[in-house]
N, C-alpha and C positions, 0 to 999 in steps of 0.2 A: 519338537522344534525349538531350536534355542536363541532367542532373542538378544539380538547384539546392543547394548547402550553406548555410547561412547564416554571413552571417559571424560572429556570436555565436559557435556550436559553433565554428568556424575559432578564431576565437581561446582560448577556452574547451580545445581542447584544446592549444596553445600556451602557454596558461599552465598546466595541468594538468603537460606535459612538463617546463618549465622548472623549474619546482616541485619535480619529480623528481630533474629533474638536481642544482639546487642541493642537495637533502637530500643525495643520494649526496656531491657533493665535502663536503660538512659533514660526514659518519660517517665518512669516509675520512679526511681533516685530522686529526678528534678521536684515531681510532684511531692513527694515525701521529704523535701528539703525545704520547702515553702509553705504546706498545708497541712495542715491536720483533718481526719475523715470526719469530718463536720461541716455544714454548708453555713454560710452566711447570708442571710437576707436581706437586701436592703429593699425598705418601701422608700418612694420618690412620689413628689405632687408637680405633675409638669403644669402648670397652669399658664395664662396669658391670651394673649388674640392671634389676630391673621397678622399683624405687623412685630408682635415682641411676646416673647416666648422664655420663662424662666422656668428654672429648676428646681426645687426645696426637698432638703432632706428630710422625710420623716420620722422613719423608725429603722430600728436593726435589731434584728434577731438571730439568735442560732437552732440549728435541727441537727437531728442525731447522727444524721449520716450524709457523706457526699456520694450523689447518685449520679454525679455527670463525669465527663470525657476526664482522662489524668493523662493525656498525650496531646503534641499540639496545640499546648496549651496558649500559648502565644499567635495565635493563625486568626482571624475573622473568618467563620464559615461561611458567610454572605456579608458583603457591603452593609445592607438593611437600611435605615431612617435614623440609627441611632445606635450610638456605640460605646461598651465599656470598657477601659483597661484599669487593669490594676498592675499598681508599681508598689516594688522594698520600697519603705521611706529612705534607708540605709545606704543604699545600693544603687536605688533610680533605677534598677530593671524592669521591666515586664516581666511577671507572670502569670497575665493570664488576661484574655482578650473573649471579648462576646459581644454579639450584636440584633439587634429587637428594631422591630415596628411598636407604632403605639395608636391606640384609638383618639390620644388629642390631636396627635400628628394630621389625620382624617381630618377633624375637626376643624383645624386649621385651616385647609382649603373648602371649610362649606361657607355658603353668606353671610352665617350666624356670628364665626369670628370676626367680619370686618365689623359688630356693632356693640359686641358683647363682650367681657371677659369670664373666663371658665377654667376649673381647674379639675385635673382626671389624677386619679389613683394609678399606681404602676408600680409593679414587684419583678423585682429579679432577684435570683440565686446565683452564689459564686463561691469559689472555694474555699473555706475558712481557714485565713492565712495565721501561720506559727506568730510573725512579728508583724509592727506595725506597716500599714499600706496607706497608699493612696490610689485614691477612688479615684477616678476622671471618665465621666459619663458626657457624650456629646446628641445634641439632636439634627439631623441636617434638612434641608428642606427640599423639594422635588430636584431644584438645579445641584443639588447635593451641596450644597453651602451650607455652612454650619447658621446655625439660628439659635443657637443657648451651648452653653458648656457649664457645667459646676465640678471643681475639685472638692474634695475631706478626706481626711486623714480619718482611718480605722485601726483604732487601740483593739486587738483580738482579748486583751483580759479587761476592756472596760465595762465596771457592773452595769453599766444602766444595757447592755447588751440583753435582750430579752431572750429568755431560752426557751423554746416552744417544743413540742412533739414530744414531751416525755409523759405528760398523762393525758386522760382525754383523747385517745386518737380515735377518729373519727370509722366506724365499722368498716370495713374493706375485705375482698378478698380478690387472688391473684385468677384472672380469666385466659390471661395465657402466660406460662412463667417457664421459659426460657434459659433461665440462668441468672446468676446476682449480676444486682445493681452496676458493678464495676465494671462486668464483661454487656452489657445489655442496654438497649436506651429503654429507660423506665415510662410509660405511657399510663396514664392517668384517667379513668373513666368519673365523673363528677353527675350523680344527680341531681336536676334543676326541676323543683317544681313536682317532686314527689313526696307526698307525707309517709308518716311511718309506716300506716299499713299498706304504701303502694309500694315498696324497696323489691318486694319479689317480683312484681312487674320490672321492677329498676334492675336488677339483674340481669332478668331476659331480654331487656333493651341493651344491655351494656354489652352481653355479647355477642346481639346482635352487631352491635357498635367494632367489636372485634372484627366481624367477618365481613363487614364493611369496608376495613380498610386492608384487610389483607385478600379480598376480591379480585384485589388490583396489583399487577406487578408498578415496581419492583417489590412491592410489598410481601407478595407472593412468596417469593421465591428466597426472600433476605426476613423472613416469617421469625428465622433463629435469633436473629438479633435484637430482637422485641420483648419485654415484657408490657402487660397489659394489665392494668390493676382495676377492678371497679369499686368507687366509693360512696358508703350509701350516707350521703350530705342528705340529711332531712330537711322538709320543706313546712312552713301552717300551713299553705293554700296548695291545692292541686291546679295545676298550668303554670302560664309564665301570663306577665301584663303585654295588651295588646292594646296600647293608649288609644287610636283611633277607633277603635269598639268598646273605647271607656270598661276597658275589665283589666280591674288591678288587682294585683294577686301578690300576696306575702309570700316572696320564696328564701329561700338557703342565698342565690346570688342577686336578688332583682334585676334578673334579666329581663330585655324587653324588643319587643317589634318594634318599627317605627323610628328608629335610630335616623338623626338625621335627616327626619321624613321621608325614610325610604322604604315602604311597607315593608318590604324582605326582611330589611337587616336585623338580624337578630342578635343585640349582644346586650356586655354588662360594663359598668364603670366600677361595681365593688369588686376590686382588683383583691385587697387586702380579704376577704372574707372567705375568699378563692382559695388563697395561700393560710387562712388559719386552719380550713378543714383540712388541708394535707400537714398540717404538721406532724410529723413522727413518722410519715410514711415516705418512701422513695420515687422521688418522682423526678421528672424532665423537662416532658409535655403535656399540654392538658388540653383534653377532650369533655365538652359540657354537652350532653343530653340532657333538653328540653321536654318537660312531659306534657306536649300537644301537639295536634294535628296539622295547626299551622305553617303554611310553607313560609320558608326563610332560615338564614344562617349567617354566619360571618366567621371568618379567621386572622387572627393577627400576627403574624411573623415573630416568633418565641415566645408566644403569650396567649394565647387561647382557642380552639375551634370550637363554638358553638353555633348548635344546631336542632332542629323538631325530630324527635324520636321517630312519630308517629303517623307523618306523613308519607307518601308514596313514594317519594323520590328519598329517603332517607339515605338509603344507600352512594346514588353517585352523590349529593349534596355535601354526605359528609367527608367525603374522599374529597371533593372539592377543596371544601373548608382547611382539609385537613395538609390537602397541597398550597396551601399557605401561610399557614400555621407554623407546619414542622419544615416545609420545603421549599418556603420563600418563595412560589411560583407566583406571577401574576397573572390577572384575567386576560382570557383570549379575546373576552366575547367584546363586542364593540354595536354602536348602535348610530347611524348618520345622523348629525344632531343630539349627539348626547351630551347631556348638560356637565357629563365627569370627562370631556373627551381632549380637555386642555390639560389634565392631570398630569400627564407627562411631558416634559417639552422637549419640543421635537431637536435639539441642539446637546442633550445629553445623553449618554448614553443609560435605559435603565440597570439597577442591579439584579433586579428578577432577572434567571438567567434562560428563559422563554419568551421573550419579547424583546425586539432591539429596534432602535430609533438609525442603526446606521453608522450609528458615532464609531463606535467600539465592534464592529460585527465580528472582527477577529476572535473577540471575547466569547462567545456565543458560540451559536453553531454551524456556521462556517466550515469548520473540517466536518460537517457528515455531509456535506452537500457533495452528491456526485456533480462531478467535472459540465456536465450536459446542464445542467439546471439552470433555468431561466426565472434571472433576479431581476423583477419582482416574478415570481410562480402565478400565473395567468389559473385562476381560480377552475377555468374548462378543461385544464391539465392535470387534475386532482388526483383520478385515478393512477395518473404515470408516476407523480412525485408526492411519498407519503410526506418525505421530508424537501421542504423548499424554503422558498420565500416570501409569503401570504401576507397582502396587508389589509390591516384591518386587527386594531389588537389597544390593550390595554384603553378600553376603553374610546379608542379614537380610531374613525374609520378612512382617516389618511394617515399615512407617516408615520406608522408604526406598524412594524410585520412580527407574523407569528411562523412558528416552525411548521404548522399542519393544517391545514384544509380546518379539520377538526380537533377535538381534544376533549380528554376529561375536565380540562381547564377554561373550557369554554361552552357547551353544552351538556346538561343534564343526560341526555338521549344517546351520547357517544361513549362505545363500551369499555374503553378505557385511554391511558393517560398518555398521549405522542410519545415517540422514540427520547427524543429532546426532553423532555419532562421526566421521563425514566431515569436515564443519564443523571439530570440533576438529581432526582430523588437519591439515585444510587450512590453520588459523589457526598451527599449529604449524610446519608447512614452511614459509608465508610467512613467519615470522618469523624462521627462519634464514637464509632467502634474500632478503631482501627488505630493502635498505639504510632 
């Protein structure tokens, strides 16, 4: 039997290809006309209170190689808390835009800043440009109003540039490798809290840590586009510090419980200590396994998921984490009366793109809602409507809705991550991958 094509589709997908092709040598020219395959680092000290919020440059360093996106260079993949461009001093163009949450950001809205002031470590990667740039890094605040900005100028041959990753790199090996750095998002496994003779435990943790996140679609299924690195960061103490049962413990990052006074929370402020153990190796994102049993975690939007190896819930917790981390999601879950439930105001729309105030719902997900669906989604209609519009979300159990009943983004117990969450995750890795 012989199969008729038309030649329309024949051609149609010949220009579709070509179209492709061309765009790739286009993102690859640009990139190769501004960077050199070396990243930049810059460390930043955001410090200040609940009222005033400044910026300080720290340090700059280079590594051997650029492991992130070379297309798109110019796009914000999320809104986020805080954002960077880099401009030619020459030229005043853009090339090259990124954007990050931050742990002092958090800080910001706890009590603590209306009485105190405090300053957090923060590290980002960017591409290490041929000539000189300017830097212009911004912070915003929930109503998305900017709250601190700093511009500097970066000389690419100035010596005090510290060059990191060429000896010393810290042991590693690849747990899922995919393809190089260039075609692949580089994902970073970090031991916390293991001494030298527990790294082969630290292993077996790490890929369980793989299988953890790839459990879950879209992960699953976009598994190609991953590499997975584990890195054995030595520790003196076995554990991590859990200040409210007074056990301190010397690790690789001094992570800790009790963040905030929230017993869960799990994270670190040695941001920079983070980024000395990877130097010389390829990285993106970064995943911290915890060597204890204790439940709790945290994720920060381009900048960290950690989490307990070794409790029960490992697995959905760190897919959680990790859907914040790498996919900007925010929390579904919400609590009446919770004391974080002002976090978002209800007059803006948020950039987590799983939760909406309303503002902006066109933004959102809007187009997957069949026509029939009743907004707000009446929680006794759950079964009919995977995808609706649920309120109760980001913390606040009015006036703000979520896309699902449930989610990986909202309880532990839910076997994986909404329709809506997928989507983002998905739009999220294609645009790292996808010239």
């Amino acid at each position: 039997m012989q199969i008729f094509i038309p030649t329309n589709f024949i051609m149609n997908r010949l220009i579709l290809t070509l179209t492709l092709c061309i765009a790739y040598i286009i993102n690859i020219h640009a990139f190769n006309i501004n960077f050199t395959d070396k990243t930049l680092r810059v460390d930043y000290i955001f410090a200040g209170n609940a009222n005033q919020q400044t910026i300080y440059l720290d340090e700059l360093s280079s590594l051997p190689h650029w492991a992130g996106r070379r297309g798109r260079m110019c796009e914000f993949p999320l809104e986020g808390n805080g954002q960077i461009i880099m401009r030619n001093v020459k030229t005043g163009d853009c090339i090259y835009k990124t954007s990050f949450s931050s742990l002092f950001q958090e800080w910001v809205a706890t009590d603590e800043a209306q009485q105190v002031n405090r300053s957090f470590e923060n590290t980002f990667l960017l591409p290490y440009p041929k000539d000189s740039v300017e830097i212009e890094i911004t912070l915003y605040g929930a109503d998305k109003k900017q709250t601190s900005q700093m511009k500097h100028i970066v000389d690419p041959t100035d010596i005090l540039i510290h060059e990191r990753g060429i000896n010393n790199i810290t042991p590693h090996k690849y747990i899922v490798n995919s393809g190089s750095a260039e075609q692949c998002i580089d994902v970073v496994v970090l031991a916390e809290g293991y001494r030298e003779d527990e790294m082969e435990r630290f292993y077996k943790d790490a890929e369980r840590a793989a299988e953890s996140i790839f459990h879950y679609e879209p992960f699953t299924s976009m598994k190609s586009k991953f590499n997975i690195i584990a890195v054995a960061s030595p520790s003196i103490d076995s554990g991590v510090t859990v200040p409210r049962k007074n056990e301190w413990k010397d690790t690789a990052f001094g992570s800790n419980y009790d963040t905030f006074y929230s017993e869960r929370y799990l994270t670190t402020s040695n941001i920079k200590s983070i980024h000395n153990a990877l130097a010389g190796i390829p990285y993106e994102h970064i995943i911290i396994i915890a060597n204890t049993d204790e439940y709790g975690g945290g994720g920060i939007y381009n900048s960290y998921t950690l989490t307990s190896a070794h409790h029960s819930t490992f697995t959905p917790v760190l897919a959680h984490e990790f859907g914040h981390s790498f996919g900007g999601l925010g929390d579904e879950y919400f609590y009446e009366g919770d004391v974080m439930e002002e976090f978002y105001p209800l007059n803006v729309e948020p950039w987590e793109q799983n939760i909406t105030t309303l503002v902006d719902f066109s933004s959102k997900w809007q187009d997957m809602l069949p026509n029939d669906t009743p907004q707000p989604t009446p929680v006794d209609d759950r079964d009919k409507y995977d995808i609706g519009l649920y309120e109760g979300g980001g913390y606040a159990f009015k006036g703000i809705y979520r896309p699902a009943y449930d989610c990986r983004m909202r309880t532990n117990d839910y076997p994986e991550f909404c329709k809506v969450c997928q989507r983002a995750l998905s739009r999220i890795i294609n645009f790292y991958t996808e010239e």
